[in-house]
N, C-alpha and C positions, 0 to 999 in steps of 0.2 A: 221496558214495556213488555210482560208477560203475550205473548202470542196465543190467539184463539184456536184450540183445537179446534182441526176438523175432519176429525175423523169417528165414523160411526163407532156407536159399539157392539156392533156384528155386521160380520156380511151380508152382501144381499142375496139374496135367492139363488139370484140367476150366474152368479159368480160361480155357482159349484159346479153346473153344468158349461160353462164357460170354461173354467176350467179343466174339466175332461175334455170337452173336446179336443183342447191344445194336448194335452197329456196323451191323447190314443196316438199320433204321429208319432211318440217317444214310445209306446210300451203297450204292451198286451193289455187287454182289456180288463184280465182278473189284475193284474197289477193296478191301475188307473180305479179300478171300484174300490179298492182299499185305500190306494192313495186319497179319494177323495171323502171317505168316510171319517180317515184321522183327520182331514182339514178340518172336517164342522165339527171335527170334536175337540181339536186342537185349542189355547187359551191364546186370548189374544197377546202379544208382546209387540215391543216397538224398536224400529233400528233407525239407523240415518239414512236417506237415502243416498247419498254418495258411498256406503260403505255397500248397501244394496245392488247398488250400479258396478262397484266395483267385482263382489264375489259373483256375480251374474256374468260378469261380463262383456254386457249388453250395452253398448250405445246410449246417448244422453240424446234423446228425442228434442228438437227446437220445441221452442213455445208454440211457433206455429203450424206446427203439425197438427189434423183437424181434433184428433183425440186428444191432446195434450195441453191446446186451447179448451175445450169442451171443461174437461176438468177444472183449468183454472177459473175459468168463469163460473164453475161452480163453487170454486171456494169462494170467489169476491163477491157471489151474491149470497153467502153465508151457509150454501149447502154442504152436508158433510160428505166426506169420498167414503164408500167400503174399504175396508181392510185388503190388504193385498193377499194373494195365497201362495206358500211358496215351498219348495221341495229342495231340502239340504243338500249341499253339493258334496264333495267328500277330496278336502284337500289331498291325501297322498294317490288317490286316483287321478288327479287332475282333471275332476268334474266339478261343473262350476253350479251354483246355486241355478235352480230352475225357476223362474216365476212363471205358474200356472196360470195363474188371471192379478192384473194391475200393471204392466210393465207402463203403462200410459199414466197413470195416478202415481208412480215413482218419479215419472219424467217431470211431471208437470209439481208434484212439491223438491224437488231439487231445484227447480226453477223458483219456486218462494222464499228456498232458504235449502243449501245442501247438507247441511246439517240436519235440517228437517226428519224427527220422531217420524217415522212409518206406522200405522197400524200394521200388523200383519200377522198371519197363521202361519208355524213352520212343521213339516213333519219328515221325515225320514222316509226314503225309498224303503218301499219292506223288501229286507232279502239281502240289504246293500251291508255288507261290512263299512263300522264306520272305524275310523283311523284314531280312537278313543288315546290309545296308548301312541307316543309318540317316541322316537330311542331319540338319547340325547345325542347332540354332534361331537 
């Protein structure tokens, strides 16, 4: 049985400023107004949430945690989640993937299924060397 997406197909509004907010505690301001300009311009793509959880690093929130509830009863009365927004981590740095805004709408479709497709937006810190070329062992 093919499972119902549910996930929008764009962000909402209020996620971009949601997520700077989180983002200014990490990074200067000119940093954070570019990060969040590649967001909404970023294409949507989709990952697992447990692979999500994992490059993040981030804790697996209970179901009833009051946001993580909220979410799922939003799916079960058929409403869609926004896409997650999220800032690449850079594995030979040992920075781990940032999620700017959604870390509660990950928690809660890992809880449906952790295999579970993400919406999500991904953009690269500007300025960051990314670890493109890797030497072999």
């Amino acid at each position: 049985m093919k499972r119902e997406e549910h996930w929008q197909p764009d962000s909402d509004p209020h996620d971009f400023p949601a997520a700077a907010d989180y983002l200014l505690m990490l990074s200067p301001v000119t940093v954070v107004d570019e990060l969040v300009a590649r967001l909404r311009k970023a294409a949507l793509i989709h990952h697992k949430a447990k692979d999500l959880l994992r490059a993040s690093r981030l804790p697996l929130l209970p179901a009833k945690d009051p946001e993580v509830a909220r979410d799922l009863k939003k799916v079960a009365h058929g409403e869609r989640l926004s896409p997650v927004l999220l800032v690449r981590g850079d594995l030979a740095l040992n920075v781990p993937l940032t999620v700017a805004d959604g870390y509660h709408r990950i928690c809660a479709s890992y809880h449906l299924a952790e295999g579970e497709r993400i919406a999500c937006r991904i953009v690269d810190a500007p300025g960051r060397m990314q670890s493109a070329k890797l030497k072999p062992v």
